[in-house]
C-alpha positions, 0 to 999 in steps of 0.5 A: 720890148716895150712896157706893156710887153714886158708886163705881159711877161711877168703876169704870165710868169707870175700865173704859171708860178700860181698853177705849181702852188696851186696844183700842190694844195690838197683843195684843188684835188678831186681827190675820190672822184676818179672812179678808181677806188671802185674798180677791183683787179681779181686775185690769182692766187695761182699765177703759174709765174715768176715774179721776175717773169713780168715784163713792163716793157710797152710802146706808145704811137711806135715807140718803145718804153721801158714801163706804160707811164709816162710824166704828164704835162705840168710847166713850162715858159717861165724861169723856174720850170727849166730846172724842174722839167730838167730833172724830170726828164733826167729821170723818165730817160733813165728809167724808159718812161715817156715825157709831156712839156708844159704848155709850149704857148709862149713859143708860137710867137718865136719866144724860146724860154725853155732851153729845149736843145740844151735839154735834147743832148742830155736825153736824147731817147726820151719820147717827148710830147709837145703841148699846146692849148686849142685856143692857141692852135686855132689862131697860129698858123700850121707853121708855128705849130710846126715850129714848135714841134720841131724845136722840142724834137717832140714824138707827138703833139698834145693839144689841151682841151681845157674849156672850164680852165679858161672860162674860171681864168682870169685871162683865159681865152675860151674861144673853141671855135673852128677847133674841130677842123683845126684838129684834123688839119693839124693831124694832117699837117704834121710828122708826129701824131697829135693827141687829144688831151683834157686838162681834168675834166674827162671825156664824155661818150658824146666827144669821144664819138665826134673825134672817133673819125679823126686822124689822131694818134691818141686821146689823153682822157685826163679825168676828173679825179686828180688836178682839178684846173676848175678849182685852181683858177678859182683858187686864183680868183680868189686872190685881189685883182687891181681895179674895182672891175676886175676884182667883181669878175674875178669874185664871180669867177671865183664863186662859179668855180665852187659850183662846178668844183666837181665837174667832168667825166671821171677817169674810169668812166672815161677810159670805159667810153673810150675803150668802147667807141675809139677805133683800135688806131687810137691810142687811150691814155689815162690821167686823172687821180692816179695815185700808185701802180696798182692804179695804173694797173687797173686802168691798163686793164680797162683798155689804157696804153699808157698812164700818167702822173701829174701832181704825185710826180711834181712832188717827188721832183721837187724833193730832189734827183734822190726822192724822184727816183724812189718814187718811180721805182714805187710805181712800178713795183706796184704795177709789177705786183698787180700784174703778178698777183692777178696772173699776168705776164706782161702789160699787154695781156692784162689789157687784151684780156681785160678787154676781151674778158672783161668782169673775168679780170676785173669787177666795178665794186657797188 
């Protein structure tokens, strides 16, 4: 490997560092913006149910879980995240949640950092979903993407639509075009479903109608809310770039990412548009400012098959084997109690009769 190469690497390695520590600075949340506070699950006061009665048990493109949540995609690619991704998967395989990688771009090109087989023997029922950005779907070939699949063992393929993240970043590569028609070749191509997954900004209605037609398994709406990639490429920017030239860019960078601080569809009006313009095929899973199980439960009840947590998760990794667990279990005892407290047996009937009854099961506060 020549120089330049090996400088390529370290930079990479060095930005994918920044994401973790930037992504735990409380600046970089959208933290009130997800629209969850605004949603209110009504009381049963007569559930006619034993609390042991409740049933978690769900399934998301055909495979089973123990619980609707599932850790979303953080790291991957550089030295530090094989220990992290390690426990995190440890931990989701014991307890039947389901597992996105971090961005696997690296692997296109035959670069295997991430010791994905070493980490399949260890949890080999865990439901995985590889992850790549479109940027970087639209310049491989269906055979790398394949490849890549196929190395994590993967029950489906994200691909990131993250089109503020890469005009904020530095070495960002906003180049979409050609990404619509790449989506359904690849949908059509590959023996797992591809999702469509945002990276914090959300889903409009007028996206989702585009891509309501496609061949895809789920959307992932990813809201604003939680993780805002805007702020932390900005955060990024802010820090001396080498060169007269580079440091003008990246102050104007740093200066637009202040401005669209708050951009992008929120969670819950997200997961509302998706409930409402996605065929019945399409899975919705939610990300976003999802802090707790009641949280999940509320966004189960606007129609989600599966939620996520991102930044909550990192931090209880990163505390230990020990704190990751409690944290779990937190979770889903939370989400156990919302469906006790509001009469419902189990995770499907809170979504079919949020959906079919509506306001009858929850209410957007004013």
């Amino acid at each position: 490997m020549g120089y330049h190469g090996a400088m390529d690497i370290l930079l990479f390695e060095e930005r994918k560092r920044d994401h973790i520590r930037f992504a735990l600075d409380p600046a970089n949340q959208a933290m009130g913006l997800s629209g969850l506070d605004r949603i209110q699950l009504h009381h049963d006061a007569l559930p006619e149910l034993d609390f042991d009665e409740v049933e978690l048990r769900s399934s998301c493109l055909g495979n089973e879980l123990k619980a609707p949540l599932f850790v979303a995609g953080m790291t991957a690619g550089h030295a530090d995240a094989s220990e992290l991704n390690r426990r995190l998967a440890l931990a989701c395989h014991a307890r039947g949640w389901a597992m996105g990688v971090g961005s696997q771009r690296r692997e296109l090109t035959g670069e295997l950092v991430d010791n994905w087989k070493q980490l399949r023997r260890e949890v080999p029922k865990l439901v995985l979903f590889a992850n790549l950005g479109l940027s970087q779907v639209c310049e491989a070939s269906v055979d790398q993407v394949r490849r890549v699949v196929e190395g994590l063992e993967a029950q489906a393929l994200c691909i990131h639509l993250n089109a503020l993240q890469e005009c904020f970043q530095p070495e960002g590569t906003p180049h979409f075009r050609g990404g619509l028609a790449r989506i359904v070749e690849l949908s059509r191509a590959l023996q797992v479903p591809v999702v469509l997954k945002e990276t914090g900004c959300g889903f409009s209605p007028r996206t989702l109608t585009r891509v309501a037609d496609f061949p895809i398994g789920a959307v992932d709406v990813s809201g604003l809310g939680g993780t805002h990639w805007g702020r932390i490429e900005g955060a990024r920017a802010d820090a001396p770039a080498q060169g007269a030239d580079s440091a003008k860019v990246d102050s104007i960078r740093a200066r637009a990412a202040r401005v669209f601080a708050d951009w992008g569809e929120s969670t819950v009006d997200s997961v509302i548009s998706a409930a409402r313009i996605l065929p019945d095929r399409v899975e919705i899973w939610a990300t976003g400012g999802v802090r707790s199980g009641l949280d999940a439960a509320k966004l189960i009840a606007l129609g989600s098959r599966l939620v996520g947590y991102a930044k909550p998760a990192l931090e209880a990794a990163m505390l230990g084997d020990r704190s990751l667990d409690e944290w779990m279990q937190a979770q889903e005892f939370e989400l156990k109690t919302a469906l006790f407290c509001s009469g419902h047996a189990s995770v499907k009937q809170l979504r079919e009769r949020g959906l079919s009854k509506g306001n009858d099961v929850w209410t957007i506060k004013v």
